[in-house]
N, C-alpha and C positions, 0 to 999 in steps of 0.2 A: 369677234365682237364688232360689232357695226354700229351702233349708238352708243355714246358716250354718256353715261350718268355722272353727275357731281355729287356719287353719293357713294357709300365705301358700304353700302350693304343692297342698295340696288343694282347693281348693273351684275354682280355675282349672281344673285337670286334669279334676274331674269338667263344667264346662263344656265342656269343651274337646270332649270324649264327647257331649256332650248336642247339638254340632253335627255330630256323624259319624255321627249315625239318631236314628229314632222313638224318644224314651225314658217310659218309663212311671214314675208317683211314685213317686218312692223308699219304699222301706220299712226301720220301724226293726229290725234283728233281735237282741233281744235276747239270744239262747242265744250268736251270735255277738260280740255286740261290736262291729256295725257297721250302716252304713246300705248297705241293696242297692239297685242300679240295675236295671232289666233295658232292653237296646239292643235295637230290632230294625232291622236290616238286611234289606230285604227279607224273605225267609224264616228267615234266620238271629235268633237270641236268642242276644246275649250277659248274662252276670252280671259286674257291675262291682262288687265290694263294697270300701265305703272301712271300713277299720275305727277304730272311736273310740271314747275312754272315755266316761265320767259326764258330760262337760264340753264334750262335740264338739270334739274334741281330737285328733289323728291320732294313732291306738295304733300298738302293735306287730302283725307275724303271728307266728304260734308256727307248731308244727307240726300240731297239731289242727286248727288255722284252715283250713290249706293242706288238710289229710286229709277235713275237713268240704266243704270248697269244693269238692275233686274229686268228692265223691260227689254234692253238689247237678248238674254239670256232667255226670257220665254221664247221669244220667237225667231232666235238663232243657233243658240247654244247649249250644248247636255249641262256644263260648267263657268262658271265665271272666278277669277280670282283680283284682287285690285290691292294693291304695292303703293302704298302711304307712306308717308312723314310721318302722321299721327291720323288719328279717326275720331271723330268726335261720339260722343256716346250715346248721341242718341241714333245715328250712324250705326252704329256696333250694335245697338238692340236689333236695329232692322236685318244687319246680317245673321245672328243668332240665330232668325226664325228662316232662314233658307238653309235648304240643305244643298243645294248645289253652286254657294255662294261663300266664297271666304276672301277673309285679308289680311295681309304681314307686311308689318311695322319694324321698326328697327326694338322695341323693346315687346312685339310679340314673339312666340316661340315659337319654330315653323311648322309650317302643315307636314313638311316631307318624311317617308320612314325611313328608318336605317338602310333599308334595301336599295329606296330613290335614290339616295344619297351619294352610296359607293356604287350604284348602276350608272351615276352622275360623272364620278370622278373617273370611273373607268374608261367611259365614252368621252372625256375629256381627254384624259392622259394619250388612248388612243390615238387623237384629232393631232395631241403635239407631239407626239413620237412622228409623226408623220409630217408636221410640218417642219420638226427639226433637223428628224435623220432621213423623212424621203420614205419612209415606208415603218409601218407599224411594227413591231415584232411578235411571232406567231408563237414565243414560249420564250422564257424567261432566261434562257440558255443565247437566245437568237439576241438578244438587249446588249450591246456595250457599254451601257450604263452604270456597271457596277461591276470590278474586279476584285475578286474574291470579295476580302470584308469590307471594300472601299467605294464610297460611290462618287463615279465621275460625272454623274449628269440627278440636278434636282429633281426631274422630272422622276424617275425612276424612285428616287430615295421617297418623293411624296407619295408613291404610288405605294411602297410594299411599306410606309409608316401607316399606310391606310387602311390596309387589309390588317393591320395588327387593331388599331383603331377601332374598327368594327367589328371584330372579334370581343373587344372590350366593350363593346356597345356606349362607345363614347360619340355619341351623335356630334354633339357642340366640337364638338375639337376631329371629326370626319367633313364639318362646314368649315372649319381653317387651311384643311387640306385642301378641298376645292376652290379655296377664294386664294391660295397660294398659288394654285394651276391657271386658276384667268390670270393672276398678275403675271405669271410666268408666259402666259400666251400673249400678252398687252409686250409684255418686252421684248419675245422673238416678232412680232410685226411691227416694232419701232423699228428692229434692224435686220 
C-alpha cells in the first residue's frame, strides 16, 4: 500500500482494485480533488478516481466531478469508476445513464462479484505469504501456517475462513476478510 487514506473503507477498496489488473502509480490531480488510478486489464484501461480533500480524507463527488470524469473516459478510457464520501444526487442521476461509469460510497454496495472478491483475497494472501515467509506456498501441505487443527499464522486462518466464506456466498463478510489482510499487510511494513 503506497497512499495512505484517512478512511477505513478507502484505501481497502482501492486494494482491492490493485488485485483485479496491472495498476499504474497513482497520480495526485489537483484540478480534481483526487488521486487517479489507471487499471489495465488486458487491453482494456480503467480510471478509478478516489476523490480527497487537503487531508487524504475521502471527499464528496459533485456533479462536475462526474461531468469531468466522463469526459476523461470518452477519450481515454473503456471504464471509469470514482470512490466518494457521498455523491450528491443529482451526481448519481448522471452516473445511472452511463454504462461504463460507476461509484462507491461508504453506504453503497459494491460493484465487485463474489469471484473478484476471493480472486482479490487470494492475490493478496499470496503478496503476504511472500512478504512474511519469503516465498508463497505451492499447496496447502507446503504452508506452516497451521498445524494440524491449530493455526499459527492469521494470514492462513483468513485465507481457508475465506474459501468457506464464499462457498456460503457471504460476500459482505469475504470484504472483512480482505480489509483484515491489508491491515495485516499495514502491520508486517510497520515492522
Amino acid at each position: 500500500m503506497e497512499i495512505e487514506y484517512e478512511s477505513d473503507w478507502m484505501s481497502p477498496t482501492i486494494e482491492l482494485l490493485k488485485c483485479l489488473g496491472e495498476i499504474k502509480k497513482p497520480k495526485f490531480n489537483e484540478d480534481m480533488g483526487s488521486i487517479d488510478y489507471v487499471i489495465k486489464d488486458g487491453d482494456k484501461k480503467k480510471l478509478v478516481r478516489a476523490m480527497v480533500d487537503e487531508n487524504q480524507q475521502s471527499a464528496p463527488a459533485y456533479v462536475d466531478t462526474v461531468r469531468s470524469t466522463i469526459e476523461e473516459l470518452e477519450e481515454k478510457y473503456d471504464e471509469a469508476l470514482i470512490l466518494a464520501k457521498r455523491i450528491t444526487d443529482s451526481a448519481h442521476e448522471i452516473v445511472t445513464q452511463q454504462s461504463t461509469l460507476d461509484v462507491i460510497t461508504p453506504k453503497m454496495k459494491h460493484i465487485f462479484s463474489l469471484v473478484e472478491v476471493l480472486s482479490a483475497i487470494q492475490k493478496k494472501t499470496q503478496d503476504l505469504c511472500v512478504l512474511k515467509c519469503g516465498k508463497a506456498p505451492e499447496t496447502r501441505e507446503d504452508c506452516q501456517g497451521k498445524k494440524g487443527r491449530t493455526y499459527t499464522c492469521d494470514i492462513r486462518r483468513i485465507s481457508d475462513d475465506a474459501t468457506f466464506h464464499a462457498t456460503m456466498k457471504w460476500k459482505d463478510v469475504l470484504f472483512e476478510d480482505f480489509y483484515n489482510l491489508c491491515a495485516i499487510e499495514k502491520e508486517l511494513e510497520v515492522n
